[in-house]
C-alpha positions as CSV (number, residue, x, y, z in Angstrom):
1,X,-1.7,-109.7,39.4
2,X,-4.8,-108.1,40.7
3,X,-5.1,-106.5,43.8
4,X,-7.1,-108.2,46.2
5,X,-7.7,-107.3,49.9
6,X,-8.5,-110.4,52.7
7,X,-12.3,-110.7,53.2
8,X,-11.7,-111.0,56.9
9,X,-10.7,-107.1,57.0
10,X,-13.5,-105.7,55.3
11,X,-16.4,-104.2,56.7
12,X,-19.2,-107.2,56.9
13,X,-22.9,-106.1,56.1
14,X,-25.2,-109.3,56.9
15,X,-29.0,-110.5,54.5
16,X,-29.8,-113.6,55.7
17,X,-33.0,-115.4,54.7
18,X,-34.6,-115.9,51.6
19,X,-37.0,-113.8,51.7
20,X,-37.5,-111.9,47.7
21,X,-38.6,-109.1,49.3
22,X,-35.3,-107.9,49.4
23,X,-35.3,-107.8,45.2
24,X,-38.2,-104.8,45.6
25,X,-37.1,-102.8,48.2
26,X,-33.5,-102.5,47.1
27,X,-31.7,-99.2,46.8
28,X,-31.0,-98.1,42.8
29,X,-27.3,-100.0,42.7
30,X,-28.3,-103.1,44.7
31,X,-27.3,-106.8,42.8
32,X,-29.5,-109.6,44.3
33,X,-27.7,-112.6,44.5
34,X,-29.3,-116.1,45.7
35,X,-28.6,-119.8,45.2
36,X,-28.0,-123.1,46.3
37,X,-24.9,-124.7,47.6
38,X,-25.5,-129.0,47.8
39,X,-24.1,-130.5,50.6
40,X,-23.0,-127.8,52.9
41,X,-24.1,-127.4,56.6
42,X,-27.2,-125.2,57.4
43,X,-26.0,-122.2,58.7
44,X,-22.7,-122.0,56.9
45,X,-21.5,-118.6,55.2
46,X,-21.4,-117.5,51.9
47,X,-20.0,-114.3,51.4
48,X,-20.0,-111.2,48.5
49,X,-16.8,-109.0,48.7
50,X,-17.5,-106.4,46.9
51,X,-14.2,-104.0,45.7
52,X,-15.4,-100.5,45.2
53,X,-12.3,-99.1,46.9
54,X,-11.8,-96.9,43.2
55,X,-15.0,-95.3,43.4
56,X,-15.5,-94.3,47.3
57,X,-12.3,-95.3,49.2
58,X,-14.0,-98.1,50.5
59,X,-15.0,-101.8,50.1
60,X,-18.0,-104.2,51.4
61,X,-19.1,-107.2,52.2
62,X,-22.6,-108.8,52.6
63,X,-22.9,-112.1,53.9
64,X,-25.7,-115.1,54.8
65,X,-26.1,-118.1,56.2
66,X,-27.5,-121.2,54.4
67,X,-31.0,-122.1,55.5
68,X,-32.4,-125.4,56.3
69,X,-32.6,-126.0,52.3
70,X,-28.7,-125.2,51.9
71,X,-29.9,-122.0,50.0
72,X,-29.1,-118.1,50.7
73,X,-30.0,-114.6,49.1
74,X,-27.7,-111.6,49.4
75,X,-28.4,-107.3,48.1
76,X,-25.5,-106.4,47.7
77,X,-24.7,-102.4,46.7
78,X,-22.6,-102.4,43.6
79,X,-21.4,-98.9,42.1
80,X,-20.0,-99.5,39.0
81,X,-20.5,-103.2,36.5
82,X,-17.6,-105.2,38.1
83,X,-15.9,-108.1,39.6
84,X,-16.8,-109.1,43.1
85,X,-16.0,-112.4,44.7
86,X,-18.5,-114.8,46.2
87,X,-16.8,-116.8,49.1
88,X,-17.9,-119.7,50.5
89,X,-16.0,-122.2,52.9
90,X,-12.9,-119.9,52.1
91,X,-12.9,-120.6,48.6
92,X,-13.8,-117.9,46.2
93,X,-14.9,-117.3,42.6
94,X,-15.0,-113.7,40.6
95,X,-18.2,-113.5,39.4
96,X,-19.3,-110.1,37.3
97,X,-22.7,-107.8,38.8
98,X,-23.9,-104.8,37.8
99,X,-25.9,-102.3,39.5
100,X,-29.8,-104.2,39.7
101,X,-28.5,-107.3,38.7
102,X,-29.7,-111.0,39.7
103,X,-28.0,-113.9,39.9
104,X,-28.7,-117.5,40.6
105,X,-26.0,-119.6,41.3
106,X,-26.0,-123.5,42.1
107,X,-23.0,-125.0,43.2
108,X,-22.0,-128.7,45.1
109,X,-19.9,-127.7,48.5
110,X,-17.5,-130.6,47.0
111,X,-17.0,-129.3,43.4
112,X,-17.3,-125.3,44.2
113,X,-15.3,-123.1,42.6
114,X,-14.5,-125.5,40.0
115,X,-18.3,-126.4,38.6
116,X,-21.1,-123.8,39.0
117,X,-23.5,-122.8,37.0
118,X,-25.6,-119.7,36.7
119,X,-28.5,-118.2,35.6
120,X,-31.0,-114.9,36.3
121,X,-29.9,-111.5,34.3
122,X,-26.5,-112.0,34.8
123,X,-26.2,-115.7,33.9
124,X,-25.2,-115.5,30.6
125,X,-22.4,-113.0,31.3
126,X,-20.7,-115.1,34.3
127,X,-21.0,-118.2,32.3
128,X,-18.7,-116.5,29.8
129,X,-16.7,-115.0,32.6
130,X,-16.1,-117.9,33.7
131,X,-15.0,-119.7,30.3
132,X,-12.7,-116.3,30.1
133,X,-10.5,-117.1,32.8
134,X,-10.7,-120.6,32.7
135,X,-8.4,-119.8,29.5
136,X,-6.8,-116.7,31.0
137,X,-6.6,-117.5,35.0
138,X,-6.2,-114.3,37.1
139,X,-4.0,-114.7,39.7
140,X,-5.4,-112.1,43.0
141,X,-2.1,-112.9,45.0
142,X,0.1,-110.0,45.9
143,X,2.7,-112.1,46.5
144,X,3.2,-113.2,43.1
145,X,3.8,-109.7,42.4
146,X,6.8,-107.9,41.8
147,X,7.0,-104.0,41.6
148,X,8.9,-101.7,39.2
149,X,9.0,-97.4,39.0
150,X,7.5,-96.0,36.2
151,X,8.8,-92.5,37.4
152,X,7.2,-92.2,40.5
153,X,4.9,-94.5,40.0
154,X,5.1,-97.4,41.2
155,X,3.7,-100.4,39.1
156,X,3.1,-104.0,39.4
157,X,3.5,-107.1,36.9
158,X,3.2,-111.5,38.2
159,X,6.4,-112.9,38.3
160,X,5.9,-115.3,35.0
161,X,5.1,-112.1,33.1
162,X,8.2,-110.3,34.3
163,X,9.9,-113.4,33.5
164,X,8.5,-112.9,29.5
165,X,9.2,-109.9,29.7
166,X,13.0,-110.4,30.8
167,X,13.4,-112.7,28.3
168,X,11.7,-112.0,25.0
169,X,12.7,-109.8,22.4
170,X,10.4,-106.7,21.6
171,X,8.8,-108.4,18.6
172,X,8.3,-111.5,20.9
173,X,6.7,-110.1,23.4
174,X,4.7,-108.0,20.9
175,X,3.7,-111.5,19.2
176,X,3.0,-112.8,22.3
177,X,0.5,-110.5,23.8
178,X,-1.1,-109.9,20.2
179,X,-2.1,-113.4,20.3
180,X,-3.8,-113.3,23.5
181,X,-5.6,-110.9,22.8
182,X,-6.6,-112.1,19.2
183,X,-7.6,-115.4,21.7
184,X,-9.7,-113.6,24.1
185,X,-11.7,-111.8,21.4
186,X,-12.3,-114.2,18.7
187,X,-13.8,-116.3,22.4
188,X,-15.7,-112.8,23.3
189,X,-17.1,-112.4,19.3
190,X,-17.8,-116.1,18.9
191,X,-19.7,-116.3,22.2
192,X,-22.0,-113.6,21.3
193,X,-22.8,-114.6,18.4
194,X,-23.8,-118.1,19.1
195,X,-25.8,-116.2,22.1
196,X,-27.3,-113.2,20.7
197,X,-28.7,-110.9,23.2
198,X,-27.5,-112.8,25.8
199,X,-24.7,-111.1,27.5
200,X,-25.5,-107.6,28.6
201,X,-23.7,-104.4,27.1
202,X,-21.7,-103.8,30.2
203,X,-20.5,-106.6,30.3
204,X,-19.6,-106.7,26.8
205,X,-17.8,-103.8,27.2
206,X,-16.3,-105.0,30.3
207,X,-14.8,-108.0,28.5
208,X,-13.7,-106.2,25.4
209,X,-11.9,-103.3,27.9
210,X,-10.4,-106.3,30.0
211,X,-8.9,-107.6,27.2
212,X,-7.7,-104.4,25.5
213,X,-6.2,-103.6,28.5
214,X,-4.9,-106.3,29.9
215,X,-2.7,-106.1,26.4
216,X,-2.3,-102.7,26.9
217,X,-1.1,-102.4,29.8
218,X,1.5,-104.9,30.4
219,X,3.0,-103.2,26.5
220,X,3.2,-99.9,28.3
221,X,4.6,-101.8,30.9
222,X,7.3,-104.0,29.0
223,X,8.5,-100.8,27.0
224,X,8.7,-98.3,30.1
225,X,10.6,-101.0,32.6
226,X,12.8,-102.9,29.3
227,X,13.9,-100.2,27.2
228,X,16.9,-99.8,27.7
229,X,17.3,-103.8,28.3
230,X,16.3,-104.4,25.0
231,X,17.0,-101.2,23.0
232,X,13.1,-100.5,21.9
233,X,12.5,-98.4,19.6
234,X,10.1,-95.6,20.1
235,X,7.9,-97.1,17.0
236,X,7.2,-99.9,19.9
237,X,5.0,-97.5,21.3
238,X,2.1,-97.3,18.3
239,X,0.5,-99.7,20.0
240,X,-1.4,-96.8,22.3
241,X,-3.5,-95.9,19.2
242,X,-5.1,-98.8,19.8
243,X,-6.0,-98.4,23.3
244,X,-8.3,-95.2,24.0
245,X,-7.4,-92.8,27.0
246,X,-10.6,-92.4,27.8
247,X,-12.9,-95.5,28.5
248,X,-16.6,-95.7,30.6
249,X,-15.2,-99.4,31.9
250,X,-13.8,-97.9,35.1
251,X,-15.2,-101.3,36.8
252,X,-11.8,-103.2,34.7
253,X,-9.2,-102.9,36.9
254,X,-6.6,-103.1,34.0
255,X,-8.2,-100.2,32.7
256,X,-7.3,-98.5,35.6
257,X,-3.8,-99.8,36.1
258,X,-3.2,-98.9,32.6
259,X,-4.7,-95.0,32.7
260,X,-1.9,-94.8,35.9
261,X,1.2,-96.3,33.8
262,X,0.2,-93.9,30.6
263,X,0.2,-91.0,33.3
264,X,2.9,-91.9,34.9
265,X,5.1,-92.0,31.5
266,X,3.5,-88.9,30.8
267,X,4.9,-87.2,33.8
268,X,8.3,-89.0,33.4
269,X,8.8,-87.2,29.8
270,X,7.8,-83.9,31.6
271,X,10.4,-81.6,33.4
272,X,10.9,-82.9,36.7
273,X,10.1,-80.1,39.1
274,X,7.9,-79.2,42.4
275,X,4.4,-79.6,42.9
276,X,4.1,-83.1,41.5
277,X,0.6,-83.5,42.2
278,X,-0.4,-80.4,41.1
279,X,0.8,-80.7,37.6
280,X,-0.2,-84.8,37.5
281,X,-3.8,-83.3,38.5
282,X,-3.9,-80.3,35.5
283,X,-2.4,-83.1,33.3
284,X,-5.1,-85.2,33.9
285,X,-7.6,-82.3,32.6
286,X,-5.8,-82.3,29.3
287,X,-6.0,-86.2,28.6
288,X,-9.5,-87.7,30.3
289,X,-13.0,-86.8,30.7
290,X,-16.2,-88.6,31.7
291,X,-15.7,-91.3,34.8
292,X,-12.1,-92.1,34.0
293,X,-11.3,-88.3,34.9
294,X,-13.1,-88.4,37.9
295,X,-11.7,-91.6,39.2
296,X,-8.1,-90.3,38.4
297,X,-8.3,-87.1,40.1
298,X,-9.6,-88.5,42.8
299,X,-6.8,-90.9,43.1
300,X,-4.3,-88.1,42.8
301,X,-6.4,-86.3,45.5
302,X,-6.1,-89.1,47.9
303,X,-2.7,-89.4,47.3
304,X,-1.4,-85.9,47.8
305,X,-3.3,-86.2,51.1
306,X,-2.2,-89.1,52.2
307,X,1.8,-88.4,51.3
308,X,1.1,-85.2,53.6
309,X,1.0,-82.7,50.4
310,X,-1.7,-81.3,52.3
311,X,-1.2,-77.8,51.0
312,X,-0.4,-78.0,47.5
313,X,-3.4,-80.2,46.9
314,X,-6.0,-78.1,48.8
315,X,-6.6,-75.6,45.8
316,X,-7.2,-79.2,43.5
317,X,-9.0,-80.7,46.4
318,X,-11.6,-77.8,45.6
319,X,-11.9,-77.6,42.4
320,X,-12.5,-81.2,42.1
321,X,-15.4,-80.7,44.2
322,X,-16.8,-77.7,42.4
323,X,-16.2,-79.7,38.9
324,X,-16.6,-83.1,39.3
325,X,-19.7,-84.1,37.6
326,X,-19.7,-88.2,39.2
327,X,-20.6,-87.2,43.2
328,X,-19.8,-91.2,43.6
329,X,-16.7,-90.3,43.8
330,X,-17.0,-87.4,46.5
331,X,-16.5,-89.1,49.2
332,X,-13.1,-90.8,48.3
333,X,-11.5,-87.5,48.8
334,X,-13.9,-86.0,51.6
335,X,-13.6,-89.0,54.0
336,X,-9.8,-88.6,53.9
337,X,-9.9,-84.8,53.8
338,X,-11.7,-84.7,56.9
339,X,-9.1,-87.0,58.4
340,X,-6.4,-85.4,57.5
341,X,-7.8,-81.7,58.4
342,X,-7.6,-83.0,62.0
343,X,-4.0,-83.6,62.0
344,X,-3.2,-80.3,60.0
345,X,-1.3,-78.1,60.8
346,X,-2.7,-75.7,63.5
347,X,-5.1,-77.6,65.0
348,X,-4.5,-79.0,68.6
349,X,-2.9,-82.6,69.1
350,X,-5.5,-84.8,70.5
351,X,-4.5,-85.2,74.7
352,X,-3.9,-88.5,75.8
353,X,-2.2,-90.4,79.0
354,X,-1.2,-93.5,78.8
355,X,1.5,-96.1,80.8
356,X,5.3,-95.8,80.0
357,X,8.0,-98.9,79.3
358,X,8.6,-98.7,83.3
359,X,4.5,-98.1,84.0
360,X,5.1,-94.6,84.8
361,X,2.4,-92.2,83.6
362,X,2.5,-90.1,81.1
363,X,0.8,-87.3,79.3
364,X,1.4,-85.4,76.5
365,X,0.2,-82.4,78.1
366,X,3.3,-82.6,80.3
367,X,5.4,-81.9,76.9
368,X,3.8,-78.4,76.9
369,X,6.6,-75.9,75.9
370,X,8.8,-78.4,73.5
371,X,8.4,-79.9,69.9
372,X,7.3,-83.6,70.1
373,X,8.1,-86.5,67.5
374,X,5.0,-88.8,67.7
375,X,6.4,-91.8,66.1
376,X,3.7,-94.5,65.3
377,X,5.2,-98.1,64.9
378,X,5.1,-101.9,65.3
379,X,7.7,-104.1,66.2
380,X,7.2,-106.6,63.1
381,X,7.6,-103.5,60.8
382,X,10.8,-103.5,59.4
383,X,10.4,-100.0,58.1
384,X,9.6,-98.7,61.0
385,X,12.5,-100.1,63.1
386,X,15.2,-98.9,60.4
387,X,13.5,-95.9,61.2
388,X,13.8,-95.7,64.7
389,X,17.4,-96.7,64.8
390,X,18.2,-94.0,62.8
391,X,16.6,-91.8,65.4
392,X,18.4,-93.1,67.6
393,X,21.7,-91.8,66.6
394,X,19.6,-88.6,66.2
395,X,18.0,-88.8,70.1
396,X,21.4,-86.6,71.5
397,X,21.2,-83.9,69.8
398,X,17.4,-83.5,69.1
399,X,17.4,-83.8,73.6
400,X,19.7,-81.5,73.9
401,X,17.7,-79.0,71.3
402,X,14.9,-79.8,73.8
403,X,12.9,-81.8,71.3
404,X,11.0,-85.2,73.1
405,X,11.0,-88.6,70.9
406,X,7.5,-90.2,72.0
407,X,6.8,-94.0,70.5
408,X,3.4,-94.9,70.3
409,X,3.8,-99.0,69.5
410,X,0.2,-100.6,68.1
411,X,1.8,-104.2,69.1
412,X,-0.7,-106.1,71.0
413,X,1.5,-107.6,73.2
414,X,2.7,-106.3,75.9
415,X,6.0,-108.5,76.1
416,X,6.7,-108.2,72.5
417,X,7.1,-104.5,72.8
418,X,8.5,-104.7,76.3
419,X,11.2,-107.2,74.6
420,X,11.7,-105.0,71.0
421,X,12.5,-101.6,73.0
422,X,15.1,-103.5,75.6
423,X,16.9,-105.2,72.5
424,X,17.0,-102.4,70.5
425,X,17.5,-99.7,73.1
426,X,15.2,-97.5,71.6
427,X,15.3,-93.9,72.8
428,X,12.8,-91.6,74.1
429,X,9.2,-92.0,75.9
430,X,7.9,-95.0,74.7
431,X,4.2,-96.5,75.7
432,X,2.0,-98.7,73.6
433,X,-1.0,-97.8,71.8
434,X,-3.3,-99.7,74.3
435,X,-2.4,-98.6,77.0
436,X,-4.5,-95.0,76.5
437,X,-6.1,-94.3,79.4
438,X,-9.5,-93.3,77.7
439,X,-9.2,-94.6,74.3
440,X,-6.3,-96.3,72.3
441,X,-3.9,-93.9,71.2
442,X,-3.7,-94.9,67.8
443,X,-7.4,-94.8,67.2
444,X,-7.0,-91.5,68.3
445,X,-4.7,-89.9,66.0
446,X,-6.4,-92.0,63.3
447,X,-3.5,-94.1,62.5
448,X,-4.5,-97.3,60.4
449,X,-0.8,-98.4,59.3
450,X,2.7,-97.7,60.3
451,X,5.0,-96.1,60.4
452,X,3.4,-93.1,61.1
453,X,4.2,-89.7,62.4
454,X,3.7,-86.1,63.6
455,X,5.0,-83.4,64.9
456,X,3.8,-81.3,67.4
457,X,4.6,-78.0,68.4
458,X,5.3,-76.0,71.6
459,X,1.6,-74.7,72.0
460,X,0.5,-78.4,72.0
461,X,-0.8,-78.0,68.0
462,X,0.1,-79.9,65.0
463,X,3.2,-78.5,63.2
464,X,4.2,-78.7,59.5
465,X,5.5,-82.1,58.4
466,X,9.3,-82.2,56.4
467,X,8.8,-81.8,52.9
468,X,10.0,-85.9,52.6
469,X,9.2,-88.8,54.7
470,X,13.6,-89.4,55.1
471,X,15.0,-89.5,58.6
472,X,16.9,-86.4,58.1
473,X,15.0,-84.6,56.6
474,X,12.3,-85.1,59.4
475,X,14.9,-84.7,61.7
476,X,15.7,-80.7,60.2
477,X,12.4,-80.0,60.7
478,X,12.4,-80.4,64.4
479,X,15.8,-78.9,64.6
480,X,14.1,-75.8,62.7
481,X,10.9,-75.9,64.8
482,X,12.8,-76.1,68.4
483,X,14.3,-72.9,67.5
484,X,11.0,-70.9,66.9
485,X,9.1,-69.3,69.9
């Protein structure tokens, strides 16, 4: 159930070579990872994805290409003990680093992921990793995932576990997920102590949070999504005096899925009322510390921010950077700030001119004097194409309020669009994305996924978004705006 992003979008950061010089002039968090992979091909790839998306907002990979000997050696920067994935000939195997870490691995091209074996610092700990989910395989499709509301949260669980969960009673599921994780740490305690010393403290803590968690987690889950399915009682939920709050294992993603479904039930039990963010970031104050608190509040920072709750979360936005004792986790909130602080409200829309359906030009400076809709979309987006049809029933009377519907499509072909608009008749200006005389529209208004919008004011400057994302209510704000001066 994982998350897992393709490697092909990520950033790609190449070491080649096998040179150990790279072991003694690498930065304070770099893992050095080197090895051998048996009949490959000289100059084949072999990757490291590295996740770190919690801490920063962003994620890596480092790459290299086989030498004549079929071996490689990657630094890779690694933030926090975790999982990262080591690709090669697009199949791909979690392995656990740490911050200085090495790790020699030796693999046959035929047999990899299946057989591999490790050694280096970090040997012991992957060969238990890897007995872990031999016995517990985790499955890093999204597809396989299905999504419930945990107020307004929105959670995840695999299908087979929403299918135990659908069908077992309570005490079942209970016994069910009691046992695994009885399982995984008799394996965890027995492997330690047949190999004292051998596995590192992070990664013992790593394990034992990975397991308590995982347990956790899909419990929290189970009672929050089933309760009224299966009448549970609130004595169900003694199982959370079991599972600390606050953990230093922010590397365990379960961890952090199960810090945001505690939250979330915390904030359902709450009086439902305005500044949602605002009270889910005080909250937050009152339960965590340490890491775990500043991972959180980051999240909730990036969230408000990027849900367009620009205001409320400005004061939180602040404080977090005037309190937060981890600066790792800075930048998460400052990249997007500064992103979204140039689409606030006030500041002057970025001019562009670009090529219309019928290859007329146009520029937005020539909408000087009326409120613009700048609606970002695609034509295999299915949201955004409910979307536009909704606006167009609304295109009349926004035109006659003099209010100008401008699409910005980021299709890449230019039939495609051509072919979407026709069909669907869809009203206003409408150019593609590409088609930016000086640079692509999209990339200029900073829009990395659709649908997408703003609105822009008579004096050609960002205006204040609706207080929702809905059609109407969007549609009452321009209304509203077209009547001001």
């Amino acid at each position: 159930m994982r998350s897992f992003q393709p490697i092909f979008s990520m950033n790609r950061l190449r070491i080649s070579g096998f040179c150990l010089l790279l072991f003694f002039c690498c930065d304070a968090n770099a893992a050095f990872i080197s090895g051998i992979f048996k009949n490959s091909t000289p100059g084949s790839v072999v990757q490291i994805y590295v996740p770190h998306y919690y801490v920063d907002g962003r994620n890596d990979t480092y790459w290299a290409e086989l030498d004549d000997q079929l071996r490689f050696s990657i630094e890779a920067d690694i933030p926090e003990p975790q999982l990262v994935f080591l690709f090669h000939n697009d199949e791909r195997l979690p392995v656990f680093l740490e911050p200085t870490d090495t790790l020699y691995v030796s693999a046959d091209v035929f047999q990899f992921p299946v057989k591999i074996s490790f050694s280096g610092r970090a040997g012991a700990n992957n060969r238990l990793l890897k007995q872990y989910h031999e016995q517990y395989p985790p499955d890093y499709d999204e597809l396989n995932n299905i999504r419930f509301k945990i107020g307004q949260w929105w959670g995840v669980v695999e299908h087979l576990m929403n299918e135990r969960m659908e069908s077992l009673s309570p005490s079942e599921f209970k016994d069910f997920m009691d046992r695994r994780r009885l399982e995984a740490s008799t394996m965890l305690d027995d492997y330690t102590m047949k190999n004292p010393g051998a596995v590192t403290p992070a990664f013992f803590e790593w394990m034992a949070a990975d397991i308590t968690y995982f347990w956790a987690y899909h419990l929290l889950f189970y009672g929050q999504v089933y309760g009224n399915r299966h009448q549970i009682e609130p004595s169900f939920f003694d199982f959370l005096y079991e599972a600390p709050i606050v953990n230093e294992a922010i590397g365990d993603e379960w961890y952090r899925l199960f810090l945001q479904a505690f939250v979330a039930r915390q904030m359902a039990k709450n009086e439902p009322g305005n500044q949602y963010f605002a009270r889910q970031y005080n909250l937050l104050g009152e339960l965590l510390s340490g890491k775990s608190l500043a991972f959180f509040r980051s999240e909730v920072i990036r969230s408000a921010l990027s849900g367009d709750r620009y205001r409320e979360i400005l004061p939180y936005y602040t404080n977090f950077l005037q309190t937060n004792e981890f600066t790792a986790y800075d930048s998460k909130v400052t990249d997007l700030y500064e992103k979204i602080a140039r689409v606030s409200p006030g500041i002057t829309a970025p001019a562009f001119t670009g090529e219309d359906l019928n290859g007329n030009i146009f520029s937005l400076s020539q909408m000087r004097g009326k409120v613009v809709y700048l609606n970002f979309w695609a034509s295999w987006c299915s949201a955004c194409l409910k979307k536009i049809e909704l606006f167009n029933d609304y295109a009349p009377e926004l035109n006659r309020q003099g209010i100008e519907i401008v699409n910005i499509s980021i299709d890449e072909s230019t039939s495609v669009w051509q072919n979407s608009v026709l069909e669907r008749s869809i009203q206003g200006r409408n150019l593609l994305a590409s088609s930016g005389h000086e640079r692509n529209i999209a990339q200029l208004y900073d829009v990395e996924a659709v649908p997408q919008y703003f609105i822009i004011g008579k004096n050609g400057a960002f205006a204040e978004k609706a207080p929702s994302n809905q059609p109407e209510d969007i549609k009452i704000q321009l209304l509203n705006l077209s009547k001001t001066h």
